[in-house]
C-alpha positions in Angstrom: 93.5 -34.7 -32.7 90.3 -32.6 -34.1 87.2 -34.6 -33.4 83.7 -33.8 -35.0 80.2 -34.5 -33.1 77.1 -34.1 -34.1 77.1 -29.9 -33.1 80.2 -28.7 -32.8 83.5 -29.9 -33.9 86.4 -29.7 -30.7 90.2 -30.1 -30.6 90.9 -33.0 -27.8 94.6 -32.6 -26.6 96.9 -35.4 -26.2 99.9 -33.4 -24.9 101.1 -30.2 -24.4 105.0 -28.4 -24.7 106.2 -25.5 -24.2 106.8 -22.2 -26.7 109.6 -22.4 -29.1 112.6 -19.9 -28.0 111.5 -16.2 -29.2 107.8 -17.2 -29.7 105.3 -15.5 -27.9 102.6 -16.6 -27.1 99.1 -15.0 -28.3 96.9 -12.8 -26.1 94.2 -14.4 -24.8 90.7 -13.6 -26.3 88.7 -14.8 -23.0 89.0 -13.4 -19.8 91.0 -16.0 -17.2 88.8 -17.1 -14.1 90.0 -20.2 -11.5 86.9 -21.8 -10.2 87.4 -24.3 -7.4 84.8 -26.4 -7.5 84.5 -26.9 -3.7 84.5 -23.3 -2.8 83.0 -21.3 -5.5 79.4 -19.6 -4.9 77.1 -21.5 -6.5 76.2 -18.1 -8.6 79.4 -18.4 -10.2 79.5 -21.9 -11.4 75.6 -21.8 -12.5 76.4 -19.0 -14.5 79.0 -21.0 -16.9 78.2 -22.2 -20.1 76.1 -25.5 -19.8 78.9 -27.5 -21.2 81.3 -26.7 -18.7 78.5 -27.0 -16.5 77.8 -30.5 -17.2 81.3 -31.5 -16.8 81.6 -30.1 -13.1 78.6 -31.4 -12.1 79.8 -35.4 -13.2 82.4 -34.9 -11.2 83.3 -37.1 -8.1 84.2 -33.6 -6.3 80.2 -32.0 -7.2 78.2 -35.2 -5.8 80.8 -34.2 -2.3 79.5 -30.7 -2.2 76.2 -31.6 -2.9 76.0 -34.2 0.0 77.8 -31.5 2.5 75.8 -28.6 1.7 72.3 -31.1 2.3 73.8 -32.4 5.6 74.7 -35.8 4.0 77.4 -37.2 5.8 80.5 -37.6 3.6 81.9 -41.0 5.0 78.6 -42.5 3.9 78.8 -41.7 0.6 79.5 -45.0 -1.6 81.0 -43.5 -4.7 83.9 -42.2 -3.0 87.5 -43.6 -4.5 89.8 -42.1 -2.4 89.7 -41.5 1.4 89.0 -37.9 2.5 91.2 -35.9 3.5 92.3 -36.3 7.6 91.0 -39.7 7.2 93.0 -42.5 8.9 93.9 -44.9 6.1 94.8 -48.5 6.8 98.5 -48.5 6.5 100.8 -46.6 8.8 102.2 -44.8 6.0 101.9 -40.5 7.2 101.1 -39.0 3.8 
């Protein structure tokens, strides 16, 4: 679905398949980067575009770092939705 905004006009996709048989796939035009958004300097995410920027930052996963790296405690944050990881959860279920 192709949706238009006020600046910029962006594709938002619903779904995804795989190539056709004997279709390849263009080259990419864009370098590829993988940017873990709990372990990446804070040099390298500040320095991608602000829209992507924006996005990260909103995240449940940003407000975590940002409590860690200012000595917040995590369990005391309110806006968490899932337990953290090592956690004891309620049930007696292992995973």
């Amino acid at each position: 679905m192709i949706k238009v905004g006020a600046r910029q006009t962006y594709a938002n996709i619903q779904s995804a398949f795989p190539l056709p048989k004997g279709m390849e796939a263009p080259k990419l035009f864009n370098s590829t980067r993988l940017i873990d958004i709990n372990t990446a300097p804070r040099e390298v995410i500040e320095a991608l575009p602000e829209f992507i920027l924006k996005t990260m930052q909103s995240a449940e996963e940003w407000e975590l770092r940002q409590n860690f790296n200012s000595g917040n405690s995590l369990k005391d944050s309110s806006k968490l939705s899932q337990p953290l990881v090592g956690q004891e959860e309620e049930n007696d279920i292992p995973f």
